[in-house]
C-alpha positions as CSV (number, residue, x, y, z in Angstrom):
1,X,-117.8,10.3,4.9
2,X,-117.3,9.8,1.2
3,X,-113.8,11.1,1.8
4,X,-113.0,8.7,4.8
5,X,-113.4,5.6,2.8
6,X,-111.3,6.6,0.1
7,X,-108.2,7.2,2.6
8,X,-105.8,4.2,3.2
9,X,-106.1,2.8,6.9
10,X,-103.1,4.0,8.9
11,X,-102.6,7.1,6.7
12,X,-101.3,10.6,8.2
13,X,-103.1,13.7,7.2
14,X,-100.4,16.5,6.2
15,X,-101.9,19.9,6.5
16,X,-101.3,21.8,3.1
17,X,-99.0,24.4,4.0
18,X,-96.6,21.7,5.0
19,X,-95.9,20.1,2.2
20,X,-95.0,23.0,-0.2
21,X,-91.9,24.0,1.3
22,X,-89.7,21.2,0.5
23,X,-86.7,20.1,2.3
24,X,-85.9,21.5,5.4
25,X,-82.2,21.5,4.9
26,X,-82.6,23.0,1.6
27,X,-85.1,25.7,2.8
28,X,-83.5,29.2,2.1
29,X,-85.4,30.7,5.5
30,X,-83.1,28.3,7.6
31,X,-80.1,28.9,6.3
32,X,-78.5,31.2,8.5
33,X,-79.6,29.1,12.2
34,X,-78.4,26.5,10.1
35,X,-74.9,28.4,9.5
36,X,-75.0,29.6,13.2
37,X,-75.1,26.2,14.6
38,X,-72.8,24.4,12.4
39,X,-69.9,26.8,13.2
40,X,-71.1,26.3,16.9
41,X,-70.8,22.4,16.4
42,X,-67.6,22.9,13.8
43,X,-66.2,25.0,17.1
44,X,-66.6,22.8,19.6
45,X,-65.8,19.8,17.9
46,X,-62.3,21.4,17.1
47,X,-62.0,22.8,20.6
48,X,-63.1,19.0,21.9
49,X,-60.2,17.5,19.3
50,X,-57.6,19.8,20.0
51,X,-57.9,19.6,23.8
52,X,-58.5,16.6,24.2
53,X,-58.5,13.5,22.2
54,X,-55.4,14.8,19.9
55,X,-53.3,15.3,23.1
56,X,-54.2,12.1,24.3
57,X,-53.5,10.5,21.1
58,X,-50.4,12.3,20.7
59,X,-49.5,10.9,23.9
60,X,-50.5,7.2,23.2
61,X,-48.3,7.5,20.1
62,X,-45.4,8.6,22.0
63,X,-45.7,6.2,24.5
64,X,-45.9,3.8,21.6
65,X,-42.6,5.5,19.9
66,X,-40.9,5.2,23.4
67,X,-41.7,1.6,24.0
68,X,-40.3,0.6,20.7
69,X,-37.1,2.3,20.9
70,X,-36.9,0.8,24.2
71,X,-37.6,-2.9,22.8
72,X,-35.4,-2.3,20.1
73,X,-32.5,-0.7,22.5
74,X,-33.3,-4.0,24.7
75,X,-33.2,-6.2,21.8
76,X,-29.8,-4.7,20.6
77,X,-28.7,-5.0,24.3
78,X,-29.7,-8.6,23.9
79,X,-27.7,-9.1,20.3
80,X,-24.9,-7.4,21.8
81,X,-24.4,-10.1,24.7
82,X,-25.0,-12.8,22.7
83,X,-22.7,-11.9,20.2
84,X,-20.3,-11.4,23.4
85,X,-21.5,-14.5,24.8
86,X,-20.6,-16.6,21.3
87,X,-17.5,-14.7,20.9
88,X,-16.4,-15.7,24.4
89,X,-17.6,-19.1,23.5
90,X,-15.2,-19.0,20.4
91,X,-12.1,-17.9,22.1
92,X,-13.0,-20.5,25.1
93,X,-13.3,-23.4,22.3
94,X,-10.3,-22.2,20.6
95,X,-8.1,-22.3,23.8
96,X,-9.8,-25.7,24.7
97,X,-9.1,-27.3,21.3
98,X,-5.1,-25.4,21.6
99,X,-4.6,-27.0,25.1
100,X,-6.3,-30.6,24.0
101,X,-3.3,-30.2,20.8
102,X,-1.0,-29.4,23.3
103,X,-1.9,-31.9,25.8
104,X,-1.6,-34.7,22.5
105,X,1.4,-33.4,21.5
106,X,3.1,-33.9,24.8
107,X,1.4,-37.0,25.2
108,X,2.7,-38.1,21.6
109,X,6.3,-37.1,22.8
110,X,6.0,-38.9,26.2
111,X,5.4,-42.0,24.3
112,X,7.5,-41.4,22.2
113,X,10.1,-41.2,24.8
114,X,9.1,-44.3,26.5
115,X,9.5,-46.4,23.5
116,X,12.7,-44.9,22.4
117,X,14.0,-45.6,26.2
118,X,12.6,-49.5,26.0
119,X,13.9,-50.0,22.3
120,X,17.6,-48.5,23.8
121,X,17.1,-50.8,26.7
122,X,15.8,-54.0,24.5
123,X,18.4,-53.0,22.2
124,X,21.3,-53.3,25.0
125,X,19.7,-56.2,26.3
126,X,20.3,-57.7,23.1
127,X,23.5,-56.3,22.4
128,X,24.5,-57.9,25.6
129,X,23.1,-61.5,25.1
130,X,24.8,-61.5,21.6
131,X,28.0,-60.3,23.0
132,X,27.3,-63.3,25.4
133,X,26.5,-65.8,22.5
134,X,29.4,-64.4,20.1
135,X,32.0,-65.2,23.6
136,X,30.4,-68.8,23.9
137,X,30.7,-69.3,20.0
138,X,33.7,-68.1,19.7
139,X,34.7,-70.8,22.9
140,X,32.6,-73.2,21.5
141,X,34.8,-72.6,17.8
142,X,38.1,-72.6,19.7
143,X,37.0,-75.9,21.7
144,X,35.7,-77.2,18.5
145,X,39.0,-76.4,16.9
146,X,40.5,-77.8,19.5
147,X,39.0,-80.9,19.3
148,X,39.2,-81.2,15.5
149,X,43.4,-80.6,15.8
150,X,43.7,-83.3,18.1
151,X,40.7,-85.5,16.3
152,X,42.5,-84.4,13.3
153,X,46.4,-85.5,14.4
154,X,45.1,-88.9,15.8
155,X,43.2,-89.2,12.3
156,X,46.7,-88.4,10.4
157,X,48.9,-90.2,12.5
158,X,46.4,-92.9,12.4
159,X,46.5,-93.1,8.0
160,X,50.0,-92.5,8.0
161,X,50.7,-95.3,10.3
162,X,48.4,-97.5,7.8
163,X,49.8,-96.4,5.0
164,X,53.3,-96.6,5.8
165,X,53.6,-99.2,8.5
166,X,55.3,-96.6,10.8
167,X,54.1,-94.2,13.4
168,X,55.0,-90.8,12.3
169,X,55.7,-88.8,15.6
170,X,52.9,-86.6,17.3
171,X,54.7,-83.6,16.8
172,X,54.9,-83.6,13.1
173,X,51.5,-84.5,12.8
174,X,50.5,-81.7,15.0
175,X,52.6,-79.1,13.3
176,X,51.4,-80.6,9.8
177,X,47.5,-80.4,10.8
178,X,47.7,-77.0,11.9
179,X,48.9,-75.5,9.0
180,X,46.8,-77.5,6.9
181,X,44.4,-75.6,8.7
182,X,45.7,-72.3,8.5
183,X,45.0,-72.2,5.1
């Protein structure tokens, strides 16, 4: 019992032809079961990946491949309408802003028109009331005139007559006046 209380409580007892031989791995006897079942586990893990999770991931990754070319045609599909889209949107705002210059250029020349037409038509208007005040001028002058030969006879008959005592006679004064005018 001397022996028992000089174990640790909880302790194992190894029988002695256990604990010389080392580590099993490492144990030349073993070596060829060893060998035997790592080229059975080598095997069939090979067999296993080459049947079937490398097809399977071969086939993921060509689905993979297969959706992104797809994407990418559909996103060049995508660039290739828009760019149609804006290029159409261009041409459509070019021919808008050409018909809006056109439109304002015709527009321009309408007005254009019309005022030309009502400055003609003020101008003729004007023409015509000048014409008009030019004819009652030229009356009014010729009246005036008129007035101012006789105005002017009676004035020179009237001084002569003064001056000498005698009245001259109206048709010398007349003739006298006028070309006193004429010059």
């Amino acid at each position: 019992m001397a022996q028992d209380s000089a174990q640790p409580v909880g302790a194992v007892e190894v029988p002695a032809s256990e604990h010389g031989r080392g580590f099993p791995p490492f144990d030349s006897q073993t070596f060829p079961s060893q060998l035997f079942w790592l080229a059975i586990a080598f095997i069939a893990l090979y067999l296993l990946m080459a049947r079937i999770a490398l097809p399977r991931i071969g086939s993921i990754l060509e689905a993979r491949r297969r959706r992104v070319e797809d994407d990418l045609a559909e996103a060049q599909h995508f660039k290739d309408a828009s760019d149609a889209a804006i290029a159409a949107h261009e041409k459509a705002l070019a021919e808008a802003r050409g018909r809006a210059q056109t439109l304002a250029n015709e527009t321009r020349a309408k007005a254009a028109a019309a005022a030309e037409a009502r400055r003609k038509e003020a101008d003729a208007k004007l023409n015509a009331r000048i014409a008009e005040a030019e004819k009652t001028i030229a009356g009014t002058r010729s009246a005036a005139m008129g007035n101012v030969r006789s105005i002017a006879s009676e004035a020179a008959g009237a001084i002569v007559e003064r001056l000498t005592g005698i009245a001259p006679a109206g048709n010398e004064v007349t003739e006298a006046v006028s070309k006193a005018l004429k010059r």
